[in-house]
N, C-alpha and C positions, 0 to 999 in steps of 0.2 A: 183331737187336738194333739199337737208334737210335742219335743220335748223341748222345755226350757231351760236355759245355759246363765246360772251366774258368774258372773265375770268379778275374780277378787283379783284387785293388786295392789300388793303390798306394798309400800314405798319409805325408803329412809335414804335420804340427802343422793337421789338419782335427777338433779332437773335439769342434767346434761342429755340423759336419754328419754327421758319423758316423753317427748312430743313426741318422736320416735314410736313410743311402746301405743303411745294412747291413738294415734290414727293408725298405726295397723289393727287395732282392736275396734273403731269404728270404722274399719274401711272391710270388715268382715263380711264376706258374702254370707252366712248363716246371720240372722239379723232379732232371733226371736230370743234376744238376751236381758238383763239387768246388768252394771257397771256399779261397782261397789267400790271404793278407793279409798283406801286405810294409809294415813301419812302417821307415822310414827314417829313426831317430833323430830322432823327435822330441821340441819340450822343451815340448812342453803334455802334456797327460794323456789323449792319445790311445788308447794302449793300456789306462787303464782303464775307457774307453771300451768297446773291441774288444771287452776279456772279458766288462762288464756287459751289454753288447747281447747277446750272441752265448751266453753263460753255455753250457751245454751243447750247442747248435745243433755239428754235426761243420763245421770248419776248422781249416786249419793257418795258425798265425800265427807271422809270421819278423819279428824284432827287428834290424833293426840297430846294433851296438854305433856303429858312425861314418857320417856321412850320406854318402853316394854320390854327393848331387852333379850326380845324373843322373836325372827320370824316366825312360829309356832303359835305364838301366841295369839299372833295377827292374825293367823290361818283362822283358829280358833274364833276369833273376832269376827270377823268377817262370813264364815258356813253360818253363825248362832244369829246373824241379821240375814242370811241368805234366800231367797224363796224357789228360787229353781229347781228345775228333777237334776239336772248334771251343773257339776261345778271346773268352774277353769281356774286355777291360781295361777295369775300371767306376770310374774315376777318384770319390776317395775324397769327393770335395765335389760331387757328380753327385748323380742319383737315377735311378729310371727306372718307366716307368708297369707292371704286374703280368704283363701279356702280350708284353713286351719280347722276351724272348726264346723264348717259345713262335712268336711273330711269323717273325723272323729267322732262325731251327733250322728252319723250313716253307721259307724259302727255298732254304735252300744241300741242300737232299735232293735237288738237282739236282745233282749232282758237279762237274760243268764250272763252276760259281759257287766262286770260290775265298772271296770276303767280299760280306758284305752289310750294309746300313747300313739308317739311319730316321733320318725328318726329326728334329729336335729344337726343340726351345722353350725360350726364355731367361729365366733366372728369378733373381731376388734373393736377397739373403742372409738374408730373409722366407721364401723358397720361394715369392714372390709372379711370376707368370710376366707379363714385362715385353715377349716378343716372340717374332714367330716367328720360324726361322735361314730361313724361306723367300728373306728378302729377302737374303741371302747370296748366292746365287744366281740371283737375278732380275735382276743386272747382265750375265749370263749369259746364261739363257734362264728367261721370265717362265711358261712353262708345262712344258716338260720334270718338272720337280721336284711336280707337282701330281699326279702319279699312279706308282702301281708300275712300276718298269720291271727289266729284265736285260737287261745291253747287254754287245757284245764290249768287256773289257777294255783293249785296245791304242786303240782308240778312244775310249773313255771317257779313256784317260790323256793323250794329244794333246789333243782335243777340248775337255778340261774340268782337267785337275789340271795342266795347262802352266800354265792360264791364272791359277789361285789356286787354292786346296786349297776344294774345294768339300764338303769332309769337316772341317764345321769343330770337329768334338769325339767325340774316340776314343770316347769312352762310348756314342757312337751306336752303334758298330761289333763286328760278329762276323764272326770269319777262322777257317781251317783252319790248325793248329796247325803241320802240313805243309809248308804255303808259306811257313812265316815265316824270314827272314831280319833280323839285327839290321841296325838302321842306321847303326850302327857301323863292320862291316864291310864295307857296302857304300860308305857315303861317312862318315868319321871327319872330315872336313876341315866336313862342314855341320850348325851349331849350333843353329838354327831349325827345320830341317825334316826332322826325323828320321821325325813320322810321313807326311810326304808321301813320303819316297823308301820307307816301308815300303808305302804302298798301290799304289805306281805299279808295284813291281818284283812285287807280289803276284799283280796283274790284268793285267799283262802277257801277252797271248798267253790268257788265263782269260778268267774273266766276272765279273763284278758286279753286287750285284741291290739295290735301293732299294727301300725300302718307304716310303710318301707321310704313313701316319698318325705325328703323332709322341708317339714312346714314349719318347725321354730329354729330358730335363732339364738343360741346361746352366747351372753354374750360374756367376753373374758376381759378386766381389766384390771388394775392394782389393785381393787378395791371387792373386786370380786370375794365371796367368800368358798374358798375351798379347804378340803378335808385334808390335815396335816397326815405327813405317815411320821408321824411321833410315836411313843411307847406307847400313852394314851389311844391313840387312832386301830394300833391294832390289837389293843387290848380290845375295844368298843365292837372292832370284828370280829373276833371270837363269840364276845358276847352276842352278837348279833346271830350272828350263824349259829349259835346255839338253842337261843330262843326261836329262829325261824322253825328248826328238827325239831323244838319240843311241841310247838306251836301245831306245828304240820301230823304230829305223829312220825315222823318219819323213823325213827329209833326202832316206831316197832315192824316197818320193812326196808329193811338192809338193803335189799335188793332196788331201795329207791337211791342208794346212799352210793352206786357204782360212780354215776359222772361225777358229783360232788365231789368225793373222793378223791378223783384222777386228776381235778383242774384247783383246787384249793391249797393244795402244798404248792403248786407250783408255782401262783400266785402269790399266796403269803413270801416264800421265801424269794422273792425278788424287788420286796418292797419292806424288806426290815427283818424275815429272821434268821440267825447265822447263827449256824451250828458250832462254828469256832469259837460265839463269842459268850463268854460270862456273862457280861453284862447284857447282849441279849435274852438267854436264858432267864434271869432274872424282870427284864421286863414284861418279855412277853411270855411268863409262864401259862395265862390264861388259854395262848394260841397253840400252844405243844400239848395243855392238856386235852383242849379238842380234835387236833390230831391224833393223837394218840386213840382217842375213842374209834375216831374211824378208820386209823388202819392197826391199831394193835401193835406186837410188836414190830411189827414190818416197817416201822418207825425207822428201828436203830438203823434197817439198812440205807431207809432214805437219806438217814442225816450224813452216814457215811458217804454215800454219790453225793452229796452238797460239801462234804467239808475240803476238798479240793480249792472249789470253787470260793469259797465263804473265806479259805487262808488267804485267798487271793485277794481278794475283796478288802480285807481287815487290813492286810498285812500292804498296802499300795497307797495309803497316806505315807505310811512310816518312809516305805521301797522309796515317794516320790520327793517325800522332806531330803533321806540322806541324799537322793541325789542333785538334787538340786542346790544340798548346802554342798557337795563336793563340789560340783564345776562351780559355783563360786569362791573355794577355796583355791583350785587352780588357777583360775583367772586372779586373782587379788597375788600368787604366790609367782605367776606371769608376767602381772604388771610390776612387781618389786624386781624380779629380775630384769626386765626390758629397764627399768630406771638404772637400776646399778649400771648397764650397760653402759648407759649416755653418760 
């Protein structure tokens, strides 16, 4: 007998993209699924939605009376009713192309693959696709991500999910129902990154297998929730990449710690830390001090080649305020003279 795929989707006040999400999910060539549908109190008309789509099609749909608060919690919700070997979490404002999961089910018949994933394509509140998530990754490595791969897990999570979550939309993603741990219980303190410590703590010691063609749909619109680069946001990075190295063991081989290393300054510092500034200092002290672990002193030289850069950076609000209030002051000191003239 094969494996069987629970289909969860989450939903809160989506029943613009609804019909959208729910027949590319019944229009799936892989067919040996369950359909689980967790509406999380919402105040648009979502759920009549669910019914008119779905009309007799077999799912089970869960209402909640008060909103949770929590996509995580849904997740939660939704594996602890689930009966499937592989689980799909198909984010309710998502889509995905017909062979999605026929695709991904082909992968993991390999047992040792705990989840596997597929590129995605970014697409408007049209369904008009605006990009590929390839360049996601390309900050990373410009070709790794261009073809199929299955890679040992504990590498993969050093290597590549210290450095940023390179898994930038659940909906890509099918796991074994097995290995799932809520992220919750694993770290309740981290509010951002619930599904990266789920994939890190999954493929731990596993494998994980990437498929190149892309089959989901990410979709972007105001409502979208994305990760702030606030103080918070790279605080929660730090922390993350910390917990992945203690997670992994990686601390006790350095020798795993070269790429991370080489691509995680470079990063961080182009999304919030400035070597000029105090005030960053102060917030992201969490981020300096895990740099600091991985390259020691060699720090101070880094900051030194960044603080060129970083005065520039700081110092071009102020550079673009004076100048902009000077040619308004010539202009206003222009028009006073061109008046006296007349």
């Amino acid at each position: 007998m094969g494996q069987t795929v629970s289909i969860i989707v989450p939903n809160f006040n989506h029943a613009s993209y609804l019909e959208e999400r729910l027949q590319s999910i019944i229009s799936q060539t892989f067919k040996t699924f369950e359909l689980i549908i967790l509406d999380d109190c919402s105040s648009d008309n979502s759920v009549e939605v669910i019914k008119r789509v779905l009309g007799e099609y077999p799912h089970r749909l869960i209402v909640n009376q008060a909103n949770s608060g929590s996509t995580f919690a849904q997740w939660d919700r939704g594996i602890e009713i689930a009966t499937g070997d592989l689980i799909w979490i198909a984010e309710s404002d998502d889509v995905a192309a017909p062979q999605f999961l026929e695709n991904l089910v082909a992968m993991l018949e390999d047992k040792s693959v705990a989840m596997a994933y597929c590129q995605s394509l970014a697409i408007d509140e049209r369904s008009s696709v605006t990009a590929n998530l390839k360049g996601w990754t390309d900050i990373i490595s410009s070709h790794l991500w261009r073809n199929d791969f299955i890679l040992d897990g504990t590498y993969f999570a050093i290597n590549f999910l210290a450095i940023k979550n390179v898994i930038p939309n659940a909906s890509a993603v099918v796991f074994r129902r097995e290995h799932y741990i809520s992220p919750y219980r694993i770290r309740p303190d981290y509010r951002l990154s619930g599904d990266l410590i789920l994939y890190a703590n999954m493929i731990n010691g596993r494998r994980i297998a990437f498929c190149a063609e892309p089959l989901n749909f990410y979709r972007f619109h105001p409502s979208t929730v994305r990760k702030s680069r606030s103080a918070s946001y790279l605080t929660e990075c730090s922390r993350i990449s910390e917990w992945i190295l203690a997670k992994t063991d990686a601390w006790k081989r350095p020798g795993d710690l070269v790429f991370l290393r080489e691509h995680l300054a470079n990063l961080w510092f182009t999304i919030g830390l400035e070597p000029a500034s105090i005030q960053s200092w102060l917030h992201h002290w969490g981020a300096y001090q895990l740099l600091y672990r991985l390259h020691g002193p060699y720090l101070a030289m880094i900051l030194i080649c960044r603080l060129p850069q970083s005065l520039c950076r700081i110092s071009l609000p102020y550079r673009l305020w004076w100048q902009l209030g000077t040619q308004a002051l010539v202009r206003k000191v222009q028009g006073k003279l061109g008046t006296s003239k007349n």
